[in-house]
C-alpha positions in Angstrom: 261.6 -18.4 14.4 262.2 -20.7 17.6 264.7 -23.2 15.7 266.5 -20.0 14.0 269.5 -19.4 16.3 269.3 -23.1 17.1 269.8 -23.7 13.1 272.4 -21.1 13.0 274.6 -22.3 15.4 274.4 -25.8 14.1 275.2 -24.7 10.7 278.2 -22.8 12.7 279.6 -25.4 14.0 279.6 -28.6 11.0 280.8 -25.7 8.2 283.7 -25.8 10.8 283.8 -30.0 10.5 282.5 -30.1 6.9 283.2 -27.5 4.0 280.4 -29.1 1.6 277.0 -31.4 2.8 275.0 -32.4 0.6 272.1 -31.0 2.4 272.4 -27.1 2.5 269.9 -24.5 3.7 270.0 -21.5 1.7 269.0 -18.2 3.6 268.5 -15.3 2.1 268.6 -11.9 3.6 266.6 -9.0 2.5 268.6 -5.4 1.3 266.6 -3.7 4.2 267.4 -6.5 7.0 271.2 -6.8 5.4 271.6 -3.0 6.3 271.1 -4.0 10.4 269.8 -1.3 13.0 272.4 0.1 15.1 271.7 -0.2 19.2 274.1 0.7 22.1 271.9 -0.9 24.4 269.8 -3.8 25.4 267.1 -4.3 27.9 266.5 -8.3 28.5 263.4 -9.5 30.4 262.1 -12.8 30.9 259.3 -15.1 32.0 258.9 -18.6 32.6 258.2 -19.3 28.9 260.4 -16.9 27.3 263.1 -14.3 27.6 262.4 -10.8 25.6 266.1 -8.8 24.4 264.6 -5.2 23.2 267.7 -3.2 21.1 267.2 0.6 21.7 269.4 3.3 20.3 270.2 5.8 23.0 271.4 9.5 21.6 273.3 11.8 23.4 271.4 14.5 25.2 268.2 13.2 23.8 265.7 12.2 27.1 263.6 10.0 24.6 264.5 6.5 22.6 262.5 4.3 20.8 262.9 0.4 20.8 264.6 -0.7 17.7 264.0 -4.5 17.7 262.6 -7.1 19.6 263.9 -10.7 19.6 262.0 -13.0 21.8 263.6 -16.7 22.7 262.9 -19.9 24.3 265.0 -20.3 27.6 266.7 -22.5 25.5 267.7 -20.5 22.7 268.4 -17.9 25.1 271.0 -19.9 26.1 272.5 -21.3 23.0 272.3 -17.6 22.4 274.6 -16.6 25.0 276.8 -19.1 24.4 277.7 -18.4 20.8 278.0 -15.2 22.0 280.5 -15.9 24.4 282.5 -18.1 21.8 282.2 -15.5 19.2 283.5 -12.3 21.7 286.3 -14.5 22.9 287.4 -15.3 19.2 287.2 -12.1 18.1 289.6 -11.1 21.4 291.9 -13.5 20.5 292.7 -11.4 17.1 291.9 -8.0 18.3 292.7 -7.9 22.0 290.5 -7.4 25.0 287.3 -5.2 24.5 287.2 -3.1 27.6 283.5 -2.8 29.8 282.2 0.7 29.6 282.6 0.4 33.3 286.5 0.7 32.3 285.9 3.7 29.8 284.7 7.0 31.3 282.6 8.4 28.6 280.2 11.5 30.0 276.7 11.4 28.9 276.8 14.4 26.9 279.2 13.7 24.5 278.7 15.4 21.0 277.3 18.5 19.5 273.9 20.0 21.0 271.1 19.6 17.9 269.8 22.7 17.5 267.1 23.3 15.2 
């Protein structure tokens, strides 16, 4: 799993230089992974060896939320990690305009219909 972003981000960057090589890594994704977990927010954590990214899904006027996934990177990868992200959001800016910081958008905590049961 350690050389997974690493491999991705190389395979990112020379389909960029190269459209065919004639060494390709197929990757398949499962039906279940394909459909992705949705999270609004992410708690990162870190030691010497490694730094931990948990994705939670936090509902509206519920007190409790459960950890979604866990991703867990070298400080390396971490940082190859970041950076492709970074390259990625500013792309995606440069088509779409700036995404705004929820610091910038005053959303109250409540927002939504109450469940009731």
């Amino acid at each position: 799993m350690q050389g997974f972003f690493y491999l991705i981000l190389w395979l990112q960057k020379n389909s960029m230089e190269q459209t065919q090589q004639p060494n390709q890594l197929n990757i398949e994704i499962s039906e279940e992974i394909a459909e992705g977990t949705y999270a609004n927010l992410a708690i990162i954590t870190h030691s010497h060896a490694e730094f931990v990214v948990d994705f939670v899904n936090v509902m509206p006027g519920n007190p409790k939320s459960k950890v979604k996934s866990r991703i867990i990177f070298t400080p390396q990868h971490a940082k190859r990690f970041m950076k492709a992200m970074v390259e990625n959001i500013s792309r995606y800016e440069n088509v779409n305009g700036t995404i705004k910081d929820l610091e910038e958008i005053q959303l109250p905590m409540n927002f939504g219909p109450t469940a009731q049961a």
